[in-house]
N, C-alpha and C positions, 0 to 999 in steps of 0.2 A: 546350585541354583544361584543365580544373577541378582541382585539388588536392583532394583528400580529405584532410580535416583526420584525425590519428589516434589513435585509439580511446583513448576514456578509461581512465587505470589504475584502475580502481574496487575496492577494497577492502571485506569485507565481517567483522563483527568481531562480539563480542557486545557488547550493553548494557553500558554503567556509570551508575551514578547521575546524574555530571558531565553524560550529554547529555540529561537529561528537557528542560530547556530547548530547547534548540535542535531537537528531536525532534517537540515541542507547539508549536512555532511551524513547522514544518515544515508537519504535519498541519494547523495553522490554515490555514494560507497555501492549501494543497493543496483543503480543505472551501471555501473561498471562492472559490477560481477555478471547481474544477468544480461544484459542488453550487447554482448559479443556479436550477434546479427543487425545490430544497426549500427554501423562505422561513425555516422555522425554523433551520434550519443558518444559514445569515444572519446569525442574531440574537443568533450565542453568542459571546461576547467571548474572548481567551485566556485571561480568569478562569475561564470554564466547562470550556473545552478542558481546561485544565490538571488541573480539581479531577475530572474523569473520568477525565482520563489515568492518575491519582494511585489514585481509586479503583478505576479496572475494565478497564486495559490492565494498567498495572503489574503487579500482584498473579497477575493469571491467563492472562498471556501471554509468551512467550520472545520477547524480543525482540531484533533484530538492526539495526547500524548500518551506513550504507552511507558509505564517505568519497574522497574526491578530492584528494589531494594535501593532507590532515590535515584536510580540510574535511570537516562531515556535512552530504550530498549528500540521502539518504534515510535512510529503516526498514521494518522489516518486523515486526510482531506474529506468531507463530504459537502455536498452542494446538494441539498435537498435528500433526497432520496438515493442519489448518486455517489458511488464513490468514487472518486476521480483519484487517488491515490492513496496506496494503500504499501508501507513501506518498512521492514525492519533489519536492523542491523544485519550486515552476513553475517555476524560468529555468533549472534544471537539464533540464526532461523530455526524451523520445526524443536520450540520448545514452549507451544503455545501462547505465544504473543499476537502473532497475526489471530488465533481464533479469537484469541478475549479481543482483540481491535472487531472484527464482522461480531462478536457478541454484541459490542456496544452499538455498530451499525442498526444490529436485528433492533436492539431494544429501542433505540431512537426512530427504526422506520419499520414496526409493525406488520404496516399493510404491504413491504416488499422493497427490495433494491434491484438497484442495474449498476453495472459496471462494464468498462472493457479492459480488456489484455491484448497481449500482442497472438499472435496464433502459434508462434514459436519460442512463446514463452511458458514451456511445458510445467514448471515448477507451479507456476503460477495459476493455471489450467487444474494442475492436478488438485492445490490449496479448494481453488474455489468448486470447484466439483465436488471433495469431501463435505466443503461447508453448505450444501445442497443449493448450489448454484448451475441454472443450465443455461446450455449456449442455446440463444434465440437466433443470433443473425452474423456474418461472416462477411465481412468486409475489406476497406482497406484505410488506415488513420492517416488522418489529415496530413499535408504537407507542414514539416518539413518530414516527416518520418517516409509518409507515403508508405507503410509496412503494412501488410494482413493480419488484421484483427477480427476477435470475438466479442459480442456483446453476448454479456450474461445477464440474468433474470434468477431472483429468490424472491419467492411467494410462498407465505405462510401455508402450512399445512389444513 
């Protein structure tokens, strides 16, 4: 019989200035592993990540850090009710980070969230499906992506 290794203590905090770095290299990391069907994503160096970060995360989203034994594992952007990103390390992933981050979502919005994905971004599909997330609508996101996406919906039982 196998050992099951035990659960990681993941800790969830708000933002400080100190992790924009490690936060934007997170998100890099995370856009390059899975984002192989959008060639533009590709192309954007930490220099661009950063200067978006700086512009159009920061500013207009609450943001939350996720850590492992003082280390930043993930984060999570929300804007209301919305999660507009939602992002953890690759050598971290499926070791419960991303659920304690949609934990903290649930518990800050109650009454239900919305988010979207890409529609070929199956990892991510399957994450928020487990987390009793369903797709409501089938789109396509803004330019510059111009990609096929799904809007999800979680509402309390």
């Amino acid at each position: 019989m196998t050992e099951r290794a035990a659960p990681l203590e993941v800790s969830v905090r708000p933002y400080a200035a100190a992790d924009q770095a490690r936060l934007i290299e997170i998100w890099h990391a995370s856009k390059r592993d899975v984002y192989t069907f959008i060639p533009l994503e590709q192309t954007y160096t930490i220099e661009n990540d950063t200067e978006f970060f700086r512009a159009r995360i920061e500013p207009r989203c609450e943001l939350f850090v996720a850590e492992v034994d003082a280390e930043i594992v993930g984060y999570m952007a929300m804007e209301g009710s919305y999660i507009d990103r939602l992002y953890v390390d690759p050598a971290r992933q499926r070791s419960g980070i991303g659920a304690r981050l949609i934990g903290e979502a649930k518990r800050r919005s109650p009454q239900g969230l919305q988010l979207h994905t890409h529609q070929k971004n199956e990892r991510a599909r399957c994450f928020y499906a487990k987390h009793e997330f369903v797709a409501v609508r089938f789109g396509v996101s803004p330019p510059p992506e111009s990609e096929p996406d799904v809007e999800y919906h979680w509402r309390p039982k």
